[in-house]
FIZARO-307725 format. One record per atom (N, C-alpha, C): x, y, z. Coordinates in steps of 0.1 Angstrom, whole numbers, plus 5000, padded with zeros to 4 digits. Layout:
N
XYZ...
END
This chain:
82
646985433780647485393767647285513757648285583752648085683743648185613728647385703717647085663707647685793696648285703688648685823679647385883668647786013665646786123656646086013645647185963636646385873629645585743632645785713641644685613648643585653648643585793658642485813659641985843646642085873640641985943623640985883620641985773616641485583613639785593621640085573630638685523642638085613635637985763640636685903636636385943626636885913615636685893603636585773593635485683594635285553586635785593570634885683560635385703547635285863545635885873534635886043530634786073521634386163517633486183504634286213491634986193493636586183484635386173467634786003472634385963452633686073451632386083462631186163457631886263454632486353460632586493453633486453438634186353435634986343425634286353417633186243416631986223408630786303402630786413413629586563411630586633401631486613400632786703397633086633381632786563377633186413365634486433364635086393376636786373373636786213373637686173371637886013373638985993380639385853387640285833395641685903393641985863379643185863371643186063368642686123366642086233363642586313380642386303387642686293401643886313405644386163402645386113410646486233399646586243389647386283379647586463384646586523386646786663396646986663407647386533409647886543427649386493421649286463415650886393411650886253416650086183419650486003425649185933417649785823416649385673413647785713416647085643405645785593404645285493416645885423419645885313432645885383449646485533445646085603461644785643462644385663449642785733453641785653454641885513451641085393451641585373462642285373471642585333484641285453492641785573490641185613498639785593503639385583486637785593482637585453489637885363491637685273497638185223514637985333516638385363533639885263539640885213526641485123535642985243534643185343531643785423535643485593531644285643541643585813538644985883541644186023527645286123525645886183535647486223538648186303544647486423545647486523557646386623559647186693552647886733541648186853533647686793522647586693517646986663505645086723507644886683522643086753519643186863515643886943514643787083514643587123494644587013489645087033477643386983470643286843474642086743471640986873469640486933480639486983481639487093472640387173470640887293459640487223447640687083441640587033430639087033430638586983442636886933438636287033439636587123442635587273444634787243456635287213470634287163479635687213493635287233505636387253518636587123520637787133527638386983539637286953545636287013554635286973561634286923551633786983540633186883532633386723527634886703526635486543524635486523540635086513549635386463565634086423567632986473561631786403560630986303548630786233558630786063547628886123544628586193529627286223532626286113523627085993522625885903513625585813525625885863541624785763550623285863559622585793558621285883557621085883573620885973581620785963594619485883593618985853605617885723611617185813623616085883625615185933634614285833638
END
């Protein structure tokens, strides 16, 4: 059974660090969404894992937060467990 790219996306990726860096950053949703050019309601999506940005939008995202793509691909508010 083949799976498409965003599936797996979906699966390997639970959430983005999308808020936190927004947040280190004091942008706000609206603040955000407005330099990406879309609706206030995409970035509340994201931030809340029930949908995620097109891979050219990370590029643009991460330019805004002052942070890389690989920085939003790591979810860093769960604390590993030793």
């Amino acid at each position: 059974m083949s799976m498409s790219k965003s599936h797996i996306f979906e699966k390997e990726v639970k959430r983005l660090s999308i808020k936190s860096k927004r947040e280190q950053c004091n942008i706000t949703q609206k603040q955000l969404a407005e330099e990406l050019g879309l609706d206030q309601s995409a970035i509340c999506l994201w931030e809340t894992g029930k949908t995620y940005p097109r891979g050219k939008l990370l590029t643009k995202i991460a330019k805004i937060l002052g942070c890389t793509v690989d920085d939003l691909l790591v979810d860093n508010t769960e604390v590993p467990t030793d």
